[in-house]
Residue, then its C-alpha position, 0 to 999 in steps of 0.5 A: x869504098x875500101x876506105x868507107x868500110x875500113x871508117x865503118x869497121x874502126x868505128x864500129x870497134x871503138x863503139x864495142x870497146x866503149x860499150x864493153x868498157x862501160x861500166x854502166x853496161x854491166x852485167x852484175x850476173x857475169x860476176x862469178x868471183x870475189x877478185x872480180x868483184x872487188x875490181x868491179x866495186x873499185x871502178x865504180x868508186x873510182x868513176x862516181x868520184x870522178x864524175x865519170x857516172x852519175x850518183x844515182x848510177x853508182x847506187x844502182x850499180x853498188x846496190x847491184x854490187x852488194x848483192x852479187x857479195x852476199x850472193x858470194x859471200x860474207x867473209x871478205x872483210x876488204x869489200x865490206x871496207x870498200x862498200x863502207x867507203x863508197x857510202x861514206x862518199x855518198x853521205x859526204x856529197x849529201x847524196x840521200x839513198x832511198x834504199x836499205x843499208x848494206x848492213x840490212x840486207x847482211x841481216x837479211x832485210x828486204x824491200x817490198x815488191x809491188x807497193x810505192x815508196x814514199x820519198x816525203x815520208x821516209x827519212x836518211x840520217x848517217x853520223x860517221x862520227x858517232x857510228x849512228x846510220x838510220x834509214x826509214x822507209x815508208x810505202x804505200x799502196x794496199x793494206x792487204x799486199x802491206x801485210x803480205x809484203x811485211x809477212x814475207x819480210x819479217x820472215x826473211x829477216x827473222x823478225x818477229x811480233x811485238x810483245x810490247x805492241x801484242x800487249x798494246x793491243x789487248x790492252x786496246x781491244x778491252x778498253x784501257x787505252x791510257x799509256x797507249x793514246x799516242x797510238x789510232x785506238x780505232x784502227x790499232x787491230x789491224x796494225x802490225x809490228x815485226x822487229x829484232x828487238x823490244x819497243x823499250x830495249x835500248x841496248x842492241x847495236x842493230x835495230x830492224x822494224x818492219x810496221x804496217x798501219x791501218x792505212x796499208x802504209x808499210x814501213x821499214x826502219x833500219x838503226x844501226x848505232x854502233x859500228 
């Protein structure tokens, strides 16, 4: 009997230490300081090139990651260096990431909540070489949720309308629709643009857009074109 509950207890610690060890398992809350942090982001480097846990687990947890930096600060140029690594690794083993960019979400962008991604429609594109990194992402669900998550992201974002597509518009409404017939004249009313920049601008190094269409389809485009 003594031997049976002395197994049970050896093993019931080892289960606790695995389990505590997992870095699966983390609790991203717990997470109250940078050094912390850093050694938190270097495991899981480390254990996604080891194949110790799965791609798709080391994103949640990086995403968890970055997060909890912004949370804590944006000044620490080494995580930012390690996060940068980590998404090397990704682009390197083709790992395509449905998610917003680091970069982004340091501009303050944000994903909709309640509203379904469409992974056909969005696109992931990332040139280390020439420092391009795009990443579009398309949703959809409800026109009205659509422009109210759109709203509230732009917001967050400090985006704001389009003049160019303000004018596109007008321009619509009054029946000259010539350098527009690329757009749905019909349902242009009820499109919405929210960006950083101009439709036409082309010197900025960080492009943010955030559009809904008349079809409540939601899309956020994150560009990043020099580093």
């Amino acid at each position: 009997m003594k031997k049976y509950l002395l197994v049970v207890i050896v093993f019931s610690l080892v289960f606790l230490w695995c389990k505590r060890n997992d870095i699966t398992q983390l609790d991203i809350n717990t997470i109250v300081d940078i050094p912390t942090l850093q050694i938190t982001i270097t495991q899981v480097s480390e254990e996604m090139n080891e194949w110790k846990i799965t791609l798709e687990q080391a994103q949640l947890l990086v995403e968890q990651l970055q997060q909890k930096y912004i949370d804590l600060t944006d000044k620490d140029i080494n995580i930012e260096t390690t996060f940068d690594n980590i998404q090397k690794s990704f682009d390197e083993k083709l790992f395509v990431m449905y998610k917003l960019p680091f970069w982004a979400k340091k501009l303050w962008m944000i994903e909709p909540q309640g509203m379904e991604l469409n992974k056909t429609l969005s696109t992931y594109v990332a040139m280390n070489d020439s420092w391009y990194f795009s990443v579009v992402l398309v949703y959809t669900w409800d026109y009205t949720i659509a422009l109210q998550q759109a709203k509230l992201i732009a917001e967050k974002a400090q985006l704001h309308v389009s003049k160019d597509f303000a004018k596109a518009q007008l321009l619509a409404n009054v029946g000259n629709t010539n350098y527009i017939s690329w757009l749905d004249i019909a349902g242009l009313s009820k499109w919405i643009i929210y960006l950083n920049h101009e439709l036409l601008e082309t010197n900025i190094d960080n492009l943010l857009l955030v559009s809904v269409d008349s079809n409540g389809v939601l899309t956020l485009e994150t560009t990043k074109y020099r580093n």
